[in-house]
C-alpha positions as CSV (number, residue, x, y, z in Angstrom):
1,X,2.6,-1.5,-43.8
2,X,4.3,-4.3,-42.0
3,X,2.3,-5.9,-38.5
4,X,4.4,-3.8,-36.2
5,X,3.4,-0.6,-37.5
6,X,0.1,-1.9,-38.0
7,X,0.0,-2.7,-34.6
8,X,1.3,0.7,-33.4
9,X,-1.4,2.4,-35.9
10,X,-4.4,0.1,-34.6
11,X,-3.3,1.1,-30.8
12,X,-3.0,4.7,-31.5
13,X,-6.8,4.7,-32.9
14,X,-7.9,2.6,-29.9
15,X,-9.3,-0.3,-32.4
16,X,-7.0,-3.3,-30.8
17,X,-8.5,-5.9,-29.0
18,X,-7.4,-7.3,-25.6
19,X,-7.7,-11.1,-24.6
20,X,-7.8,-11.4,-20.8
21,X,-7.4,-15.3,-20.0
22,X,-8.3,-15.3,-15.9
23,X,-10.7,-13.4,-14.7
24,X,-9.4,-13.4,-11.1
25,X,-8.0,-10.4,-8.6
26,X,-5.5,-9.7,-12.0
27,X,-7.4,-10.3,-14.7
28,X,-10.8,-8.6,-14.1
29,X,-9.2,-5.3,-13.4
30,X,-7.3,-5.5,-16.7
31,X,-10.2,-6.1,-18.7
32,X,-12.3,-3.7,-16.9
33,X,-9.6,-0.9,-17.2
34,X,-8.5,-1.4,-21.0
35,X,-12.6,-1.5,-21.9
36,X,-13.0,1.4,-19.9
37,X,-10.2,3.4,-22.3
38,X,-12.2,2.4,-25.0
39,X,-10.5,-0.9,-26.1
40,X,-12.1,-3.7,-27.4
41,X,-11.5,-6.3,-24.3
42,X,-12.6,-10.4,-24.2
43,X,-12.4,-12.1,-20.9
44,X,-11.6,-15.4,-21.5
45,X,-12.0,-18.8,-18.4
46,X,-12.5,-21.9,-18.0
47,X,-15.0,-21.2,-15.4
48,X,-18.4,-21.6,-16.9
49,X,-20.3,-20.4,-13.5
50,X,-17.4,-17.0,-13.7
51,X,-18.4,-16.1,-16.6
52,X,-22.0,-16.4,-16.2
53,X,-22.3,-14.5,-13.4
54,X,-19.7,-11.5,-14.9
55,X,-21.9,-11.5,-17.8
56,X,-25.0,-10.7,-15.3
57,X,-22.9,-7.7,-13.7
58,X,-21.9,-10.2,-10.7
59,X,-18.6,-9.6,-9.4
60,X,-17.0,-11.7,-7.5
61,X,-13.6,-9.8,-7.5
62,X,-14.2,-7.5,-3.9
63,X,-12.5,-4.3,-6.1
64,X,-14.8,-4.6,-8.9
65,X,-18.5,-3.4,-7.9
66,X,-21.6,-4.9,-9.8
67,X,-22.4,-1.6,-10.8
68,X,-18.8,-0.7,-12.2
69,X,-18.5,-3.7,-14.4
70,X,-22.1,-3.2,-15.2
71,X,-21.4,0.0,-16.5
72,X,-18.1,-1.8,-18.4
73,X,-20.4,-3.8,-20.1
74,X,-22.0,-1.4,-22.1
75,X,-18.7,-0.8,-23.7
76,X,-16.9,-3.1,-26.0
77,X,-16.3,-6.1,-23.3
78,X,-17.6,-9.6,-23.6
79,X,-16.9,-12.4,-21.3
80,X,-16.2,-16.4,-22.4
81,X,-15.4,-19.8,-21.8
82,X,-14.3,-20.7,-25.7
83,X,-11.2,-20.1,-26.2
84,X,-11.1,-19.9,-30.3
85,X,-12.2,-16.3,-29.6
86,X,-8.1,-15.2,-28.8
87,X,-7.3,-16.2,-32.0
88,X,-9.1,-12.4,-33.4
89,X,-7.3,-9.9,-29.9
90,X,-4.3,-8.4,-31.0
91,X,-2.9,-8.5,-27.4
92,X,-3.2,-11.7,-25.1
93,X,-2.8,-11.6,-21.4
94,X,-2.3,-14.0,-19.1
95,X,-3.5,-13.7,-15.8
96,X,-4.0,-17.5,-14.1
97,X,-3.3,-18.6,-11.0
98,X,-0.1,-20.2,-9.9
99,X,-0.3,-21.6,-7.0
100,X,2.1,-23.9,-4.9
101,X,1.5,-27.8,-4.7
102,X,3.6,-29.5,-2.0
103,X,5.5,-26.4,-1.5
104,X,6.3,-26.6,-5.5
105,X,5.1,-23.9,-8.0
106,X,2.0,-24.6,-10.1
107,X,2.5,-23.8,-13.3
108,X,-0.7,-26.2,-14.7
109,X,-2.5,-23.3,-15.5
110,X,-0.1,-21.1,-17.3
111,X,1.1,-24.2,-19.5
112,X,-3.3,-24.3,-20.4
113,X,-3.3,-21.3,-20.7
114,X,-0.2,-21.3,-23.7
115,X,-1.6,-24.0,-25.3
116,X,-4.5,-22.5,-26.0
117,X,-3.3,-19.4,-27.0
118,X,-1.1,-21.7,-29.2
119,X,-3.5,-23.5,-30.6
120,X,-5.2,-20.1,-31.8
121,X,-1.8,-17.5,-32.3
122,X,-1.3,-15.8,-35.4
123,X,0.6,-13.7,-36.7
124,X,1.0,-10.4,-35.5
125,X,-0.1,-11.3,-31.9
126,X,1.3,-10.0,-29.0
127,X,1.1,-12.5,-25.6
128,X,2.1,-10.9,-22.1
129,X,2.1,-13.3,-18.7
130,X,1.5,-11.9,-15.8
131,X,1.0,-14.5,-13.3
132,X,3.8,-14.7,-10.2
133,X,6.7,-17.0,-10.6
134,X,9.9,-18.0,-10.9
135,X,12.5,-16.2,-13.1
136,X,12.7,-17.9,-16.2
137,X,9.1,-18.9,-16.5
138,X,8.4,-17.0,-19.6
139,X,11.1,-18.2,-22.1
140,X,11.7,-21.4,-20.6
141,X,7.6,-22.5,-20.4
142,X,5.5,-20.2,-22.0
143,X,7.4,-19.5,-25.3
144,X,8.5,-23.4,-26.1
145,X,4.7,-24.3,-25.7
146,X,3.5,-21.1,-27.8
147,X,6.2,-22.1,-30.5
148,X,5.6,-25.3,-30.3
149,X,1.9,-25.7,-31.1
150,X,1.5,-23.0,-33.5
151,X,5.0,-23.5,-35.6
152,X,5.6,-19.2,-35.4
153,X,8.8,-17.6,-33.9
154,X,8.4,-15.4,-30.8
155,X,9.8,-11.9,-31.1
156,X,9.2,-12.2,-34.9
157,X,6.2,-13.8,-35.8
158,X,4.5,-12.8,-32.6
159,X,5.8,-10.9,-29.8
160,X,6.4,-12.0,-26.1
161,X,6.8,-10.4,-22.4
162,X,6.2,-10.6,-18.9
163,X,4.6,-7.5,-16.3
164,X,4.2,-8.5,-13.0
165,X,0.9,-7.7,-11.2
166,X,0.8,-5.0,-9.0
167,X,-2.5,-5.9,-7.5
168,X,-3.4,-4.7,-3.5
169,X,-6.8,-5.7,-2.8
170,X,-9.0,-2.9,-1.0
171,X,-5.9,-0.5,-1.5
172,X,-8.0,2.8,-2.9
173,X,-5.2,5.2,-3.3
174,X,-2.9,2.5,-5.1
175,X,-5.3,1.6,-7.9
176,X,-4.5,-0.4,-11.3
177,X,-4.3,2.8,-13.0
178,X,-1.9,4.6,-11.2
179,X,0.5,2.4,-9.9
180,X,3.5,2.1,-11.6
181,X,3.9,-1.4,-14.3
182,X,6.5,-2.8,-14.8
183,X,6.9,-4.2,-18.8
184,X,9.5,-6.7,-20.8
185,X,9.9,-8.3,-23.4
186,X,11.8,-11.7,-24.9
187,X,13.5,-8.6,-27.5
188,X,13.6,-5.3,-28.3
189,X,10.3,-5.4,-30.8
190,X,8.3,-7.1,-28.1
191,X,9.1,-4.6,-25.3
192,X,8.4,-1.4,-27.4
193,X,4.9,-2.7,-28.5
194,X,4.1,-4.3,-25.2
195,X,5.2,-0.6,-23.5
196,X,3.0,0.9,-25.6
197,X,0.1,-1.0,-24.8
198,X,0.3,-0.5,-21.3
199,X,1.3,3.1,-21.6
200,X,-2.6,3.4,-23.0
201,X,-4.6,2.3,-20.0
202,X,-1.7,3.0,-17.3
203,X,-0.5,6.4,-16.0
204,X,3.1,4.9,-15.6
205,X,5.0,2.4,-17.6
206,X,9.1,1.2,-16.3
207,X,10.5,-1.0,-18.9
208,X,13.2,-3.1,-18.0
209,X,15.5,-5.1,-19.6
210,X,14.5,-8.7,-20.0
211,X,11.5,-10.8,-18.9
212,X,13.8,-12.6,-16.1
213,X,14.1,-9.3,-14.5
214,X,10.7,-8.2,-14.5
215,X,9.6,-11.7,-13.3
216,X,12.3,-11.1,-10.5
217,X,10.8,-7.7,-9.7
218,X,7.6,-9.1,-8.1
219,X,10.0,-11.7,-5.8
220,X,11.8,-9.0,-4.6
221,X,8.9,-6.8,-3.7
222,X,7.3,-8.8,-1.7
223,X,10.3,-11.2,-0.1
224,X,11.8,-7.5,1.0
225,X,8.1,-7.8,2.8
226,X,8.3,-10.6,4.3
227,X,11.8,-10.4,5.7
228,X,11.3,-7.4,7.6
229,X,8.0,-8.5,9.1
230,X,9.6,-11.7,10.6
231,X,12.6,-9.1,11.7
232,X,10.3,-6.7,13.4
233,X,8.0,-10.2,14.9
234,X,11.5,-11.9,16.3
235,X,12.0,-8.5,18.0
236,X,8.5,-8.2,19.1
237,X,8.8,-12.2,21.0
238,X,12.1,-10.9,22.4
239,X,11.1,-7.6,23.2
240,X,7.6,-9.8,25.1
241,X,10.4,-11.9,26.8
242,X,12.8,-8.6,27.8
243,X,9.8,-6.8,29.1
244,X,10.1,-4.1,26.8
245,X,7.1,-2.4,24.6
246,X,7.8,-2.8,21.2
247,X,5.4,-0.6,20.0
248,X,6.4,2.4,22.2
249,X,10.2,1.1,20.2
250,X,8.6,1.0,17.0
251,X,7.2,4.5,17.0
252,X,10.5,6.5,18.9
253,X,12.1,4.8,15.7
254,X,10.4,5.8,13.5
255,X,11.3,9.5,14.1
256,X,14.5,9.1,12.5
257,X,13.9,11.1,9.2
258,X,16.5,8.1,7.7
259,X,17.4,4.8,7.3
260,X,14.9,3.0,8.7
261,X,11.2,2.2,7.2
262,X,8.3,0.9,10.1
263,X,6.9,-2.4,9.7
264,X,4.7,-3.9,12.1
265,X,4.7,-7.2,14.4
266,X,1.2,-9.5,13.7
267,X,-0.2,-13.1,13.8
268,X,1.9,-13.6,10.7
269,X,1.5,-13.0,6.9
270,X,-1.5,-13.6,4.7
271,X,-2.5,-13.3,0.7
272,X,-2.1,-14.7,-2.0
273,X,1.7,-12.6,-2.5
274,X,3.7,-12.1,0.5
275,X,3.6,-16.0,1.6
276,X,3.7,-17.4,-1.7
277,X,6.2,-15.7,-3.7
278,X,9.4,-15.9,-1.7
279,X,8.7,-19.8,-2.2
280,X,8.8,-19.1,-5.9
281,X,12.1,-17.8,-5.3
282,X,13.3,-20.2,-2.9
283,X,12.9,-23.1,-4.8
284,X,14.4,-21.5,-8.4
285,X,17.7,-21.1,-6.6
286,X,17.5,-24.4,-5.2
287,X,17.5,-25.4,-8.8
288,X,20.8,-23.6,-8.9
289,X,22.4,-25.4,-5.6
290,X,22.3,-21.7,-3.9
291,X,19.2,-22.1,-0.7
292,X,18.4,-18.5,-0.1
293,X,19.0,-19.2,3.9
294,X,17.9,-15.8,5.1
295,X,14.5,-15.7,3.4
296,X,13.8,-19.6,4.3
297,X,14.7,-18.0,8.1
298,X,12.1,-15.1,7.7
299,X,9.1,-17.8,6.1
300,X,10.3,-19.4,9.0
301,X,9.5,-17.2,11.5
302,X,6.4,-15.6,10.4
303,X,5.0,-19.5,9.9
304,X,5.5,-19.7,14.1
305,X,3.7,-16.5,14.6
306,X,0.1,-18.4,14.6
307,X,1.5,-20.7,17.3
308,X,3.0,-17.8,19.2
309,X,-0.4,-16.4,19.6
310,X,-1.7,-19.3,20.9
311,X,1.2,-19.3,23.8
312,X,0.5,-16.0,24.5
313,X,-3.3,-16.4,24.4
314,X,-3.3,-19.3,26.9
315,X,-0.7,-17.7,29.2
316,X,-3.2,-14.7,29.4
317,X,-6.0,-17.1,30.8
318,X,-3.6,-19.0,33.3
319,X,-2.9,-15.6,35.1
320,X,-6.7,-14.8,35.0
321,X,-7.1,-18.7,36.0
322,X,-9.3,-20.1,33.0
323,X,-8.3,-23.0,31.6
324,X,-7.6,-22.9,27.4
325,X,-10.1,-26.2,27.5
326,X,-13.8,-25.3,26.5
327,X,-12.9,-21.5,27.0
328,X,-15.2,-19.5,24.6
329,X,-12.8,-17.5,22.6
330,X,-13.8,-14.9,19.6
331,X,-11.5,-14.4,17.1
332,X,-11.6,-10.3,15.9
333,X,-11.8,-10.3,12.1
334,X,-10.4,-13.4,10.2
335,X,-9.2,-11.4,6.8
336,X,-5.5,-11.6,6.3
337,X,-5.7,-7.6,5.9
338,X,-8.1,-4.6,6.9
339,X,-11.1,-4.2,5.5
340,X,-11.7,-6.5,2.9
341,X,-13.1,-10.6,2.5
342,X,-10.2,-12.6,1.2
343,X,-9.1,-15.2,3.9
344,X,-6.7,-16.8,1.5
345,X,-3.0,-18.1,3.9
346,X,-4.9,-16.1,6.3
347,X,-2.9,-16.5,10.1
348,X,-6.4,-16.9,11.6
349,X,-6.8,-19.9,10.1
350,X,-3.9,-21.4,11.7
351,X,-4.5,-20.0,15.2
352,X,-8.2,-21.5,14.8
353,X,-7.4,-24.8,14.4
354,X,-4.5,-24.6,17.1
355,X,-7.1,-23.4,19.3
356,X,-9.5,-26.2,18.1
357,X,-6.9,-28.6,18.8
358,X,-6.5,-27.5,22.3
359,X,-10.1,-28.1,23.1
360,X,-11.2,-24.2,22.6
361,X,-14.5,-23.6,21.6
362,X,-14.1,-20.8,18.9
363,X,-16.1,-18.4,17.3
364,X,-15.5,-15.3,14.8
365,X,-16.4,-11.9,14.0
366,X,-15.7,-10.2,10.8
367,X,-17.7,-7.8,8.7
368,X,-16.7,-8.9,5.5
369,X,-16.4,-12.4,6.3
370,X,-19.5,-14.8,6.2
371,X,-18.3,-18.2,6.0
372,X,-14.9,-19.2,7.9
373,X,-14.4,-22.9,6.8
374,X,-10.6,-24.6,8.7
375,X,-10.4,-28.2,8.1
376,X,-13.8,-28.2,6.1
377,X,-15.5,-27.5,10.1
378,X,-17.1,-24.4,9.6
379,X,-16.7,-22.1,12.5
380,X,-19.5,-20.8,14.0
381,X,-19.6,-16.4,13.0
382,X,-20.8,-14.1,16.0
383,X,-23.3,-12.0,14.8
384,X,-24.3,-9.3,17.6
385,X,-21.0,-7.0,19.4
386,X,-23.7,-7.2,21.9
387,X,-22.6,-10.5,23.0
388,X,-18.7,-9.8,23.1
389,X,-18.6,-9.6,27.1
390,X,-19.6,-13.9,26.9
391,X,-16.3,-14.9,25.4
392,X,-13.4,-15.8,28.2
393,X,-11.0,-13.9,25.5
394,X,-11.0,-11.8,22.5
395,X,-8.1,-12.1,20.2
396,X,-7.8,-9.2,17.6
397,X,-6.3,-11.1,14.6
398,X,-7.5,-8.1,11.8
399,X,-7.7,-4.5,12.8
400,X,-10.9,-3.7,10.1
401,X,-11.6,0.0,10.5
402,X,-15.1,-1.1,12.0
403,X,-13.6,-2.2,14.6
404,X,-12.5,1.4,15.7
405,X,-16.3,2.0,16.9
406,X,-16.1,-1.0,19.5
407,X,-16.0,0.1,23.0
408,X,-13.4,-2.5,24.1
409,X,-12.7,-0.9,27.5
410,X,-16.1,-1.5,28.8
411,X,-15.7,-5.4,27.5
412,X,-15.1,-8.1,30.8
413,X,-13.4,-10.2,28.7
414,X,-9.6,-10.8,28.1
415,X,-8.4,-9.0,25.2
416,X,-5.5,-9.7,23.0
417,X,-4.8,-7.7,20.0
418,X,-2.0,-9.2,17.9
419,X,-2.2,-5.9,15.6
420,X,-1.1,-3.3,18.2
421,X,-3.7,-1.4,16.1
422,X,-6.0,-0.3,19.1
423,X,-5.1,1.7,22.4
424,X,-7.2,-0.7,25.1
425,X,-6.2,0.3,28.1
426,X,-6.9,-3.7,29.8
427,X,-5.5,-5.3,26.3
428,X,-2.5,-7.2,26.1
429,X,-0.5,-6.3,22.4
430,X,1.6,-9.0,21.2
């Protein structure tokens, strides 16, 4: 029996193991889901203080409970900071952040992230990336540096892909399990056994071509998101301007059974995703002499949206006569989405420190939310809804379902809600 079918035996008798290297919003979910369909699973980083507090049921990943991965850990799942253990999984996934540096992609920790797989791969292996980036990344980074180091061939002596993560934090009908994933491969051997891995711990498995088309796939996902949100906010700053309710637009719209999906006018885009990963895109075609003009236009737009708040926010208090300077303003949930903690490229940070740097004095609410940190000042958190009626204004940057129970038509202060999520009768809606 040759690898491959050993491979195909091992995975059909659930007795492969899974290296998980990044135990972030991607690769904790991963490794909790394969363990929990009775693979062997090691979660591999770098992060000594991770790892010790996963391997005292500690989550630190809001979709993973203590008491879920506790429950994981009585299965086959171990967690690490030495890398020599991917040299025994079967299946190696990378999961690492990739973050942008000066508006350039990252790719520091993927390249670690190969070379230790290198310095370990054997024969027989299978690796899978599936941190965002650019098209390209997998064959043109990942496999030189896996080559490379451990003198094998990908697609013969080990086999090589890319899935993009499908990830939406606090989403609990859209789980890891049952949304669709994506799956390629650098050849034809590497996509069927890659397929088939997946196809045992996810209900639904869409293979495509090559690795530059599934990398593409998570691009276009997300820059299709972030071009119609800076339509619908351009329309919603003209519509302000024409002195026309968008949002009485947006919903006679959406009655036509056809052609046309609803997106919503905010304070901008936030996450780790929808602001990042059009850049990714941007700046491979740049590479290529070809600027992708009308998704530079829509970053473009939604990066003024913070700033537009503000404009509207201190025209609000000039027709109530307060003055923006040393107003007491409260900023309504600081979460770039409903309902859960992560304030990563949240808008609220930007309107905070435009508000800070027009003399505001600025506070917070947010259930989720403890600690709200903009230009390393840390912003003072409102505890008690008791005390909403002492701010001059209340801006409404996250609509968190909490926030459904708040009497706001009894409040004296000026209310803004930049998610047109709430009907407040004395509330302006951006």
């Amino acid at each position: 029996m040759d690898w491959l079918a050993e491979f195909s035996s091992k995975i059909e008798k659930r007795k492969i193991t899974v290296g998980v290297i990044g135990l972030g919003y991607v690769g904790l979910p991963l490794a909790i889901e394969a363990a929990n369909n009775t693979l062997k699973v090691v979660g591999y980083d770098i992060n000594d203080s991770v790892i010790s507090s996963l391997n005292k049921s500690v989550s630190h990943v809001e979709d993973i409970s203590d008491e879920s991965l506790n429950d994981t850990l009585s299965k086959e799942l171990t967690f690490t900071s030495d890398s020599n253990v991917l040299g025994d999984s079967e299946h190696i996934v990378i999961s690492v952040p990739t973050p942008l540096t000066d508006y350039q992609p990252d790719l520091s920790y993927v390249e670690a992230a190969s070379k230790s797989i290198g310095e370990n791969l054997k024969k027989g292996q299978i690796v899978i990336l599936e941190s965002t980036t650019y098209p390209g990344t997998t064959i043109e980074i990942v496999q030189p540096i896996l080559e490379n180091i451990s003198n094998l061939n990908a697609g013969e002596d080990f086999l090589l892909g890319y899935s993009p993560e499908r990830i939406d934090p606090g989403n609990k009908e859209w789980t890891f399990k049952n949304t669709p994933k994506i799956v390629s491969g650098i050849n034809k051997k590497s996509l069927e056994k890659i397929s088939k891995f997946y196809k045992s711990i996810i209900d639904e498995v869409i293979e495509v071509s090559g690795t530059r088309e599934a990398e593409m796939v998570k691009l276009i996902e997300n820059t299709y998101r972030q071009v119609n949100i800076a339509m619908v906010n351009e329309l919603a700053i003209l519509s302000n301007m024409l002195d026309i309710d968008i949002w009485e637009v947006i919903e006679a719209a959406k009655t036509k059974p056809f052609g046309f999906q609803s997106f919503r006018p905010g304070p901008g885009v936030g996450g780790h995703c929808i602001p990042i990963d059009p850049k990714y895109l941007s700046f491979k075609t740049r590479q290529i002499g070809q600027p992708v003009r009308f998704v530079e236009l829509a970053q473009e737009i939604n990066n003024s949206m913070p700033n537009y708040v503000v404009s509207r926010v201190s025209e609000l208090m000039n027709k109530k006569e307060i003055l923006l300077k040393n107003s007491k303003i409260l900023i309504l949930g600081v979460a770039y989405k409903k309902d859960i903690s992560d304030t990563r490229e949240s808008p609220a940070i930007d309107i905070v420190e435009a508000l800070l740097e027009k003399s505001a004095d600025v506070s917070f609410y947010d259930p989720f939310v403890e600690e709200l940190l903009v230009n390393k000042t840390s912003i003072i958190k409102e505890k008690n809804i008791k005390n909403f009626s002492n701010y001059d204004l209340i801006l409404i940057h996250t609509p968190h379902s909490d926030f459904q129970n708040i009497d706001f038509n009894e409040l004296k202060s000026i209310i803004f809600d930049s998610t047109g999520s709430f009907i407040i009768t004395n509330a302006e809606r951006i």
